[in-house]
C-alpha positions in Angstrom: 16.9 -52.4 -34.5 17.6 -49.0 -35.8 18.8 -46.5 -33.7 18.1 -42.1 -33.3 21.3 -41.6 -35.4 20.5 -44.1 -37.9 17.0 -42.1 -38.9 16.7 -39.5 -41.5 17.0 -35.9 -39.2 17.6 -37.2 -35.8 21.1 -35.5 -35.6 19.0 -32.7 -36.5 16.8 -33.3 -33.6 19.5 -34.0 -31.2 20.7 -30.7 -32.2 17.5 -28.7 -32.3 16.9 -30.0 -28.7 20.0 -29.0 -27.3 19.9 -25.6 -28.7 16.5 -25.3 -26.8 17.6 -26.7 -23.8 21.0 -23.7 -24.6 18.5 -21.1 -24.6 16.3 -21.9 -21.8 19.1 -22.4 -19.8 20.0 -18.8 -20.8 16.4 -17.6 -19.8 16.5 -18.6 -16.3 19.4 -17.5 -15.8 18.3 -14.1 -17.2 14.8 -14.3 -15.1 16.8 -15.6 -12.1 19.5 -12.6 -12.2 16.2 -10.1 -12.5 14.6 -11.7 -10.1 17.9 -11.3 -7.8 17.9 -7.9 -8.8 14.4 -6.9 -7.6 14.9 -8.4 -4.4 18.3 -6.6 -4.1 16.4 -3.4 -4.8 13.5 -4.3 -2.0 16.1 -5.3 0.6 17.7 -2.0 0.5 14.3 -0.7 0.9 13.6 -2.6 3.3 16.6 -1.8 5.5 16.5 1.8 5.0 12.8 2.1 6.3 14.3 -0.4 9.7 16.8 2.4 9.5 14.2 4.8 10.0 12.5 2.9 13.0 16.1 2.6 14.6 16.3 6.5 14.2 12.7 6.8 15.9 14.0 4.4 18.9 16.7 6.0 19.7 14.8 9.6 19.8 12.3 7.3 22.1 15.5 6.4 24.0 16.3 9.6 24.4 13.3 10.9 26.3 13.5 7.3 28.4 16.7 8.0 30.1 15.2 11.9 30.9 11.8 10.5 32.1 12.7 7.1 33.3 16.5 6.2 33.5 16.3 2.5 34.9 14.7 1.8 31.3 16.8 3.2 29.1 19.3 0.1 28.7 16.8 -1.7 27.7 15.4 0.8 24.9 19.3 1.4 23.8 19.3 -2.5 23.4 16.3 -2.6 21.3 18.0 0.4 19.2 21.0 -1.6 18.8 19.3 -4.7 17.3 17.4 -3.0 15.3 20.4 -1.4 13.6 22.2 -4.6 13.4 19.1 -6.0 11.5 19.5 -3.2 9.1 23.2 -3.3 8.5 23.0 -7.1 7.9 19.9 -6.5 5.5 21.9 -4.2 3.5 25.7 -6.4 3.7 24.0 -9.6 3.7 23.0 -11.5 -0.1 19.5 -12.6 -0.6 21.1 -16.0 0.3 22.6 -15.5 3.3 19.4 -14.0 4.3 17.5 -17.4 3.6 20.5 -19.2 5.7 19.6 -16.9 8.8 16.1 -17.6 8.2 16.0 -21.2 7.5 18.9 -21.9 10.8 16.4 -19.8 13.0 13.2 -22.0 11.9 15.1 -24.9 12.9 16.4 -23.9 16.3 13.2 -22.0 17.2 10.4 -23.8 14.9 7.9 -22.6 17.8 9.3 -18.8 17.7 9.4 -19.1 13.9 5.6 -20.7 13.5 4.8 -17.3 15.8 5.9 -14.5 13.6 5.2 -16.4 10.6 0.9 -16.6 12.1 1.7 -12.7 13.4 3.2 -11.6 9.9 0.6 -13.3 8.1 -2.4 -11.7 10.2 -0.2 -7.9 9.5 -0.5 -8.7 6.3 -4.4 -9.7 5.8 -5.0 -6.8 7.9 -2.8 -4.2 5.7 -4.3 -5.9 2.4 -7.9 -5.4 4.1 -7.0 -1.5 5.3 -5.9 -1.2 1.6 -8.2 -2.5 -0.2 -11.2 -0.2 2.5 -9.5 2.7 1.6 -9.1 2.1 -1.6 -13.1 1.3 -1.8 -13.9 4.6 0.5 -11.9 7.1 -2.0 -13.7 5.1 -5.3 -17.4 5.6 -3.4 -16.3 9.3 -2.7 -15.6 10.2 -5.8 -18.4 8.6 -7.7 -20.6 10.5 -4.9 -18.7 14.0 -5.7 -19.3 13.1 -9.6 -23.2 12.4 -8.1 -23.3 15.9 -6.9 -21.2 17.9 -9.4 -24.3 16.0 -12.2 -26.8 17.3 -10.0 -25.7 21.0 -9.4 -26.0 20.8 -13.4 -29.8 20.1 -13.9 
């Protein structure tokens, strides 16, 4: 019975592989620290625009408590959350963040399933509101470029 070392270039295999298996190794690695990077980069987009909605409830909050002041607790509580949502979006590392998420499926799978189905239906309906618009301005300006070749003849 011969064995992988006893062959003519099998340390040479041996080798070969583990210098592939080296330099993958090195590619993840690469593609996962990019990867990290973009989703760094969208997560501090991300809690700047919840900034932004926090700085619209509060404004909101504001007129409450002139117009009706029983409510306003209520509004400065939703203001508060949603600032603590975008503070722990901006301190929090991509893997925290799929702690939080994971530990809430599991202690509120039915709350969880919810905003999954609701998020889900946003998002068809953005992609569909995209993509109409996106239709509507292509049909408009192949009907302008109609016209303008018609105003030539």
């Amino acid at each position: 019975m011969t064995t992988d070392a006893s062959r003519p270039g099998a340390p040479h295999t041996s080798q070969v592989k583990d210098e592939a298996q080296s330099v993958a190794s090195a590619l993840a690695a690469k593609a996962q620290d990019a990867a990290r990077a973009v989703v760094d980069q969208q997560k501090a987009a991300v809690a700047e625009q919840v900034d932004e909605v926090a700085q619209a409830l509060d404004n909101v909050a504001e007129g409450v408590e002139r117009v009706l002041p029983q409510a306003a607790p209520y509004v400065r509580e939703a203001v508060s959350t949603v600032q603590g949502a975008s503070e722990a979006l901006r301190e929090s590392s991509i893997d925290d963040l799929v702690a939080v998420v994971a530990d809430f499926g599991r202690r509120q799978p039915a709350v969880f399933l919810g905003i999954c189905a609701f998020g889900g239906f946003a998002l068809a309906r953005f992609m569909k509101s995209s993509a109409d618009r996106r239709r509507e301005a292509r049909e408009h300006l192949a009907s302008q470029g109609r016209v303008r070749s018609q105003g030539r003849r």
